[in-house]
C-alpha positions, 0 to 999 in steps of 0.5 A: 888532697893526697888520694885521687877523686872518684869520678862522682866528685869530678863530676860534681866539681865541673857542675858546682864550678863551670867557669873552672873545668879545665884539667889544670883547675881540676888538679888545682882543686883535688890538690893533684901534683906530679905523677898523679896528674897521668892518673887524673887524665886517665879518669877525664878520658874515662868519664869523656869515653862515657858520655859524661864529659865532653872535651872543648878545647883545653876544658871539660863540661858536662855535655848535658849543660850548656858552657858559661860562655855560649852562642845563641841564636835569637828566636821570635819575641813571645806573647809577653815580649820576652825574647829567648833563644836557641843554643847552638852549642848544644851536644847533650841528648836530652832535650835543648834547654830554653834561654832567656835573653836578659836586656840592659838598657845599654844593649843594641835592640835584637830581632829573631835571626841574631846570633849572639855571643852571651853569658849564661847563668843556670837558673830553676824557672817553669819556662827556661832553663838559663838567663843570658847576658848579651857580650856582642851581637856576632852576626844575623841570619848567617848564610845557611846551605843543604847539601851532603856532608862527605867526610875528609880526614880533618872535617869534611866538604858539604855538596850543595843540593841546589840546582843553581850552586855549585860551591862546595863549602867546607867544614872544620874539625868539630863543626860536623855535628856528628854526620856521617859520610854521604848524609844529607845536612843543613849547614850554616856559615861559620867564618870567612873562606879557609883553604882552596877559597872555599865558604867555612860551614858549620853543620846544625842538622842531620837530615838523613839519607838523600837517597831516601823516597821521604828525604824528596819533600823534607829537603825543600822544606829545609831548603825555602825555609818552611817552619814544619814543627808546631812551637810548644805553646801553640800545640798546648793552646790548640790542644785546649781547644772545645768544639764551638756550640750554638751560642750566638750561631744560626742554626744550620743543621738542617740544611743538606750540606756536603763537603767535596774534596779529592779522594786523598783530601786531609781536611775539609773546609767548606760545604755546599747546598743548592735549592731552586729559588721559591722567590717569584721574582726570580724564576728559573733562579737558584739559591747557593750555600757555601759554608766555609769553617768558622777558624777565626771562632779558635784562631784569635788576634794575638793568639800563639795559634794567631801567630805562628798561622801568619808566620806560615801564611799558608799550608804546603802540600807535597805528594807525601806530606802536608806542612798545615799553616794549623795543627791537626787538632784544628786542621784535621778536626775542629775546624774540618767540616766532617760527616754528621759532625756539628761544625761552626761555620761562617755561611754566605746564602747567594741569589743567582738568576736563571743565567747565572747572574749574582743577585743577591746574597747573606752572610751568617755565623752558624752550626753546620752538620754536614750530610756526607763527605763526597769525593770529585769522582763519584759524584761525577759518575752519580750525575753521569748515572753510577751512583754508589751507595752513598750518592744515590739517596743524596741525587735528588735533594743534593746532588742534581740541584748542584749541578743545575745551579752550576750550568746556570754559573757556566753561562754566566761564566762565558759572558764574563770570559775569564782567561781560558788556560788549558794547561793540564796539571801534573800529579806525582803517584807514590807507592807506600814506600814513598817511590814514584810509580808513575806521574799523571795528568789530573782529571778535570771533571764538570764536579771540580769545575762546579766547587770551583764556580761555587767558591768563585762566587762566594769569595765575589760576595765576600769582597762586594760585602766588606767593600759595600760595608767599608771594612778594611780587607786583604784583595787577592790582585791579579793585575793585566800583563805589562806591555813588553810580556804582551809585545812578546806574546804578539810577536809569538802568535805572529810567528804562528800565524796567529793574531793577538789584536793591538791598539785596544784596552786588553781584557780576557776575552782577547787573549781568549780568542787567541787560544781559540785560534791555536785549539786544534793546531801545532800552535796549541800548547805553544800558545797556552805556555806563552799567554802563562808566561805574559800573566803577572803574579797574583798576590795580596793587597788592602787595596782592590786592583781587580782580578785581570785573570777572573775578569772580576771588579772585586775578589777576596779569598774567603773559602779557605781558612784552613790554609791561607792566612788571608782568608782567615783575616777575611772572615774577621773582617766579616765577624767586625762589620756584622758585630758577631763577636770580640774574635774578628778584625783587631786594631793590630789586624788593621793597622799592619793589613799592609805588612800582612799582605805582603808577608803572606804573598811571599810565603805563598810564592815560597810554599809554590817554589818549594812545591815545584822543587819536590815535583822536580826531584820525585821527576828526576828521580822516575827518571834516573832509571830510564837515562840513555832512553829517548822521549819527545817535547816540546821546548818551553825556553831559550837562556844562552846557555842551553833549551828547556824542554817540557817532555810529553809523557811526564810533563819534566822540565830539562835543559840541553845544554849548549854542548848537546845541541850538535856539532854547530854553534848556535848564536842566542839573540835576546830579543827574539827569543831564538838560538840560531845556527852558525853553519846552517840557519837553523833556528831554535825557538820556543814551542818546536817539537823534539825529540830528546835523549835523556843523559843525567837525571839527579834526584838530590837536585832535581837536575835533568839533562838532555840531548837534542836528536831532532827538532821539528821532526829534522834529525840534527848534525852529529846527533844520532842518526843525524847528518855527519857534523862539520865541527863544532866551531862559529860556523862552518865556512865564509858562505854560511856565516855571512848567510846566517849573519844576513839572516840575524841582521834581517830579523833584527831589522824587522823587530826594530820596524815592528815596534817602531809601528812601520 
């Protein structure tokens, strides 16, 4: 071909022939020879510059379509077991094409994570776009970073956010997706470690600015894992759906049921009525409805909706955003019990006696239609004598009578003792710009204590019903504290003068009397922290161990399908065992109840670990403006390396590193808990009050640092406006060492005697 090829014939050649792209091939096919071969790259770099080509190596394609050769990353099997995967070479703008994974009878069986090296073939389907072939499996879920891309002159370096990794990684040429210096970035492992021994990085995601106010949740999101993208085919199933009707239902739409939530509530998912008791067997006595939304009527066994509900486990909240285990076609709507709009529930009518005792209680499947959507604060302040407008036609049908069941439950309560914490909890306050205005100690109100007896009770009648009908069921469990956090809690009470009985089957009452102890005194916040700390951590179980916490035989969480997977399995055991329809416990349910139980405690521990990490960064962001400003706290643990301290006003956590203790050095002993100083004595120890200065607050980590200016009221040597220090060295002379030496060899001596029983 003697005349050079417009670039609509290029363009076509590189699409007709994949496998033939290089500048070589091109040339081959046009019949370019010579000179003309300085022409022809001309026109490839013109096409590239346009965003038509894109150069890889020694060959060009057409960015909008994937390489013959691709690696891919595998994603969860789909309802049919047909298995697709993601590409992650994609550079086109338009939307990322869908792959299906073609097996042979000779290929290694692949799982969701796997990195894959296949050959793709283009294809016209309704739900893929490319047909790969497996060539070799490459690796499965590659270690992934967040961190912020600074951008070098070959590639760049990635600064991990996480608190606890201080490695950077580093990317090479071409592996920086297009991020921009400074941004924040989600990377994955690409290859053993390069130059200096750093981890090689390739970036997958560009996150945005890390300074933004929004950026606060979304890297913990990114961080702990958290699906927050509803896959196509569960929108669609959940976009289908209609609002369930009385078919098969108890009609409850009579009945004067409320929903109360906090005032910024997202949804609502569950009601409640309380009448006296016309039984006369029963007098003084009083009737509980909690109706809590009917999800299993949309959520089906095997469903998409099904499916990506248990891959979440749970909802997530943070102070800016919600991450729903359902869509909002459901969360917000279908399945949110809202005003004077009929809503399928599933009901439990319980008995309770003039002193709170569960008498009885019936579960139905029904059509409610709740009377109003309340809030905590004014329905407090309706039964404090400040009705609105909306309470007051409501006080003598509905809101008295609540409140007149709730104090016969508070007696029952008592009798029972549950573990009697009181540990306030902290609530960040955002402006609209996303910006920390301030941080909050949540209101406990007589209304939040009475929803929370209420669906006590009921999730008590849902795991009594199941067992008595033995169906199969997910517990929630709390077991009692082992003996060693119990050992620590009773050597911390002792040192405070406190009491914590021994030699006796331990129940909540106990450890009750001990808070009582410490209400009132110094000891007080010490004393909750360390019982929290003794406390082992709740989870999910087909088999009942009993609430230790709750002081309950049984307990199974019920009120809350909205949010909590295993509520959702509840109520199909329920629908099972009454026979209420085809949507409650499946064979499959069943028969991996266990896996079930485990996948949704850890997904319950990651929503909670992620939720910390974003309090902490909105903390240390509130914070980043009032560094050199001094605070008071009180310490809430001791490492070798430094003292966390909780500080009063915002209930922050930070740590004084070792080198901000003073000027002398201070020995950690691991079995007391204690630091203890070298030239002094001064002991450290969980519970002491100080007084702090703030010295570094990063917002990107969550990172707060401080220094110790006086403990337990007592300036400390070479802190400011304490006692000139003597160096920092293991200890200021013969004298005072072997004082302090003495005085950890003593102490040592005495806990060994202690657990000995002498």
């Amino acid at each position: 071909m003697s005349k050079l090829p417009t670039k609509d014939e290029i363009l076509q050649w590189i699409s007709d022939n994949p496998t033939l792209t290089s500048k070589r091939d091109i040339a081959k096919a046009f019949g370019i020879k010579g000179a003309a071969r300085i022409d022809l790259k001309r026109i490839l770099k013109e096409l590239e510059a346009e965003g038509h080509l894109n150069k890889r190596k020694k060959t060009y394609r057409d960015p909008d379509k994937l390489p013959p050769v691709s690696v891919l990353q595998v994603s969860e099997p789909s309802a049919d077991g047909d298995l697709f995967a993601r590409p992650l070479e994609w550079q086109g703008e338009g939307k990322e094409p869908v792959v299906l994974v073609v097996p042979r009878a000779s290929d290694p069986a692949l799982g969701e994570g796997d990195r894959i090296l296949a050959r793709l073939q283009e294809v016209k389907a309704e739900d893929h776009q490319y047909e790969a072939r497996l060539i070799r499996r490459i690796g499965q879920n590659p270690h992934k970073v967040l961190g912020v891309f600074r951008k070098g002159a070959e590639g760049g370096r990635i600064l991990p956010i996480d608190k606890g990794d201080g490695k950077e990684w580093t990317v090479p040429p071409g592996a920086t997706g297009g991020a921009k210096d400074g941004e924040l970035v989600e990377a994955e492992q690409s290859g053993p470690k390069g130059r200096m021994g750093l981890p090689r990085a390739r970036i997958v995601t560009r996150l945005g600015d890390p300074s933004e106010p929004r950026a606060v949740s979304l890297i913990a999101i990114h961080q702990h894992g958290i699906p927050d993208d509803f896959p196509d085919d569960v929108i669609a199933e959940a976009d289908k759906m209609k609002p369930a009707g009385l078919s098969g239902r108890e009609d409850m739409r009579d009945m004067p049921l409320v929903t109360i939530d906090p005032s910024d509530a997202r949804d609502h998912d569950d009601a409640c009525w309380a009448h006296d008791d016309d039984d006369p067997r029963n007098e003084g006595g009083h009737v509980i409805w909690v109706a809590i939304a009917d999800v299993a009527h949309y959520v089906t066994p095997g469903s998409a909706l099904d499916r990506e509900a248990r891959k979440r486990g749970n909802s997530s909240y943070f102070p800016d955003r919600v991450v729903p285990m359902l869509p909002d076609r459901l969360s917000g709507d279908l399945c949110s019990l809202h005003e004077g709009v009929p809503r399928a529930c599933i009901a439990v009518r319980m008995q309770i006696s003039a002193d709170g005792t569960k008498i009885g209680h019936r579960f139905v499947r029904g059509l409610m239609r709740s009377v109003a959507s309340l809030n905590y604060q004014e329905v407090q302040a309706a039964r404090d004598g400040d009705a609105n407008e909306k309470c007051a036609p409501l006080m003598d049908q509905v809101i008295n009578p609540l409140y007149d069941a709730y104090e016969a439950l508070v007696a029952a309560r008592k009798r029972r003792q549950p573990l009697d914490l009181d540990l306030p909890e902290r609530k960040v306050i955002l402006s609209e710009e996303g910006k920390v205005t301030s941080v909050d100690f949540a209101e406990r109100l007589d209304a939040h204590r009475l929803i929370e007896e209420f669906m006590v009770l009921a999730n008590v009648a849902a795991a009594e019903e199941l067992i008595t009908r033995k169906s199969p069921l997910l517990f929630r469990v709390h077991e009692e504290p082992s003996p060693e956090k119990l050992d620590a809690l009773r050597e911390t009470a002792e040192s405070a003068g406190l009491v914590l009985a021994k030699g006796q089957v331990l129940k909540t009452q106990h450890l009750n009397r001990l808070l009582s102890q410490a209400e009132g005194t110094e000891h007080d916040e010490l004393i909750n922290m360390s019982t929290l700390r003794a406390m082992t951590q709740a989870y999910y179980s087909p088999a009942n161990f009993g609430h230790f916490g709750l002081a309950l035989q049984a307990y199974a969480h019920f009120t809350s399908p909205i949010r909590r997977y295993s509520d959702l399995i509840v109520h199909r055991a329920l629908i099972t065992a009454h026979k209420w329809g085809k949507d409650g416990l499946s064979p499959h349910d069943i028969e991996d109840l266990e896996q079930t139980a485990t996948h949704i405690s850890e997904t319950e521990r990651r929503s909670m670990m992620a939720e910390r990490d974003t309090t902490d960064r909105y903390l240390a962001a509130f914070l980043s403006e009032k560094v050199g400003s001094t605070f008071t706290g009180r310490i809430s643990g001791i490492a070798k390396f430094g003292v966390f301290v909780k500080l009063d006003e915002t209930g922050a956590d930070g740590l004084i590193p070792m080198r901000n203790l003073g000027q002398e050095y201070f020995h950690f002993d691991r079995d007391a808990g204690t630091l203890l100083g070298a030239d002094t004595g001064t002991v450290i120890s969980l519970g002491q009050r100080v007084r702090v200065k703030l010295v570094e607050a990063a917002p990107v980590s969550g990172g707060i640092a401080l220094e110790l200016l006086e403990l337990a009221g007592n300036a400390m040597p070479g802190a400011r406006g304490g006692r000139p220090g003597r160096g920092r060295g293991k200890g200021g002379g013969p004298v005072k060492r072997q004082a302090a030496k003495a005085k950890r060899k003593d102490a040592k001596v005495k806990r060994k005697l202690k657990r000995k029983g002498r």
